[in-house]
C-alpha positions, 0 to 999 in steps of 0.5 A: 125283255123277251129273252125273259118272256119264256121264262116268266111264262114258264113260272106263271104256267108252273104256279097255275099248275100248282094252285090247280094241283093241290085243291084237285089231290086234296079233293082225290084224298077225300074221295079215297078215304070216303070210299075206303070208309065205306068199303070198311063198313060194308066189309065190317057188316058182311063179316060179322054177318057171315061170322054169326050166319056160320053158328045158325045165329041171326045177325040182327039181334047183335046190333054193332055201333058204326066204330065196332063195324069200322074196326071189324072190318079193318081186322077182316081187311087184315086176315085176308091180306095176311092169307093172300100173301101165304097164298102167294108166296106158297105158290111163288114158281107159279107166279114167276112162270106167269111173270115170264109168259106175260114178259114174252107177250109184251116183247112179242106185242111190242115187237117191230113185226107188229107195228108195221101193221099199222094204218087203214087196211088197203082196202078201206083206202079204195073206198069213197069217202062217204063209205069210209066215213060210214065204216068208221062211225059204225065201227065207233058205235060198236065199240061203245056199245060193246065197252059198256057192258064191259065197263059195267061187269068191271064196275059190278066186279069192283063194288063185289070185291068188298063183299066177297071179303067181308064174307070168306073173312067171316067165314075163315074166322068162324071156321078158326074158332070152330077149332078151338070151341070143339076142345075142351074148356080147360084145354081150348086157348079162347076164355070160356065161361059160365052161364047162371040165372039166379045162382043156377048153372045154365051153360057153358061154352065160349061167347060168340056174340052179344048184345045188350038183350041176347048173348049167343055162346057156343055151349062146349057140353051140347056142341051146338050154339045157344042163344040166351036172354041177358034178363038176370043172367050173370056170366062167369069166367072159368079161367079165374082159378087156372090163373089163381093157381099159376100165381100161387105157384 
């Protein structure tokens, strides 16, 4: 009977550890995908913010639903992982040459050289007590003071991260269309379009935003963006007879 003590603690220690297990991954679960939830919005809201800021268009007359956000921000996630991994593997030598510094260091830090420095240095051992029991709460206290302005820079350096994202992938998507809205109409690869107020030609140009009161165009004649009230306005593609033709051939 005690040769099975071990054994059955063994399996009561192990399904303990299991029933602790899964509600504590379940509760880490929801807690990365309500912060990733949220990262997308504040990623969604700043691209488009910054996408519009680009054009001189003021963000708050396109207001976005919660799902448009949501999947914006996941397109800009996207985009920028996309250029980093360009970026990285454009300047692949450089990280191989960081890879091999940082290799040297943690054989030089690991190294038995190094390790044999370690204890209380001689001269803290010739204290009294009460003087060394001084010297190491002093020294605790230090320590936390000066980890807590760290642990908040690092804390502020986390909650940027999503921002910083949000507006260089606003930005980098604003500077792409640029390019193309500088063409012409008929030679740009975006859908241009044609204004018209009660039958009459208003602008032409590219949509760079709308809302349910406004749209906001890049007008292709002006080079300049516009923005227009929806009241009777009526929006034309100027691709249809480029498409009528390719089908009649």
């Amino acid at each position: 009977m005690n040769a099975n003590m071990p054994h059955t603690e063994q399996n009561a220690t192990s399904r303990k550890w299991s029933a602790l297990g899964w509600p504590t991954a379940l509760s880490l679960i929801t807690a990365i995908v309500a912060a990733g939830t949220v990262a997308l919005h504040l990623i969604g809201v700043v691209r488009h913010r910054h996408y519009l800021m680009y054009w001189n268009i003021d963000a708050g007359l396109f207001p976005k639903s919660t799902d448009w956000i949501l999947i914006n921000g996941y397109y800009g996630v996207v985009d920028r992982s996309i250029a980093m991994l360009a970026a990285m593997f454009g300047n692949a030598h450089w990280l191989l040459v960081a890879a091999v510094i940082l290799g040297a260091y943690l054989f030089i830090l690991m190294s038995p050289i190094a390790s044999t420095s370690a204890g209380a240095p001689p001269w803290l051992l010739k204290q009294p007590e009460w003087c060394r029991r001084l010297i190491r709460k002093l020294l605790l206290s230090a320590l936390f003071f000066s980890a807590m302005p760290c642990a908040l820079f690092l804390l502020t350096a986390f909650m940027a991260v999503p921002a910083a994202l949000g507006e260089t992938a606003g930005k980098a998507a604003a500077e792409s269309d640029a390019i193309e809205y500088m063409k012409e109409c008929q030679v740009s690869k975006m859908p241009c379009v044609e204004l018209q107020r009660e039958g009459k030609a208003i602008a032409t140009g590219f949509i760079l935003d709308s809302s349910p009161s406004h749209i906001a165009i890049f007008d292709a004649k002006e080079k300049r963006s516009r923005i227009l009230v929806m009241d009777k306005l009526e929006v034309l593609s100027n691709r249809m007879p480029l498409l009528q033709e390719r089908n009649a051939r």
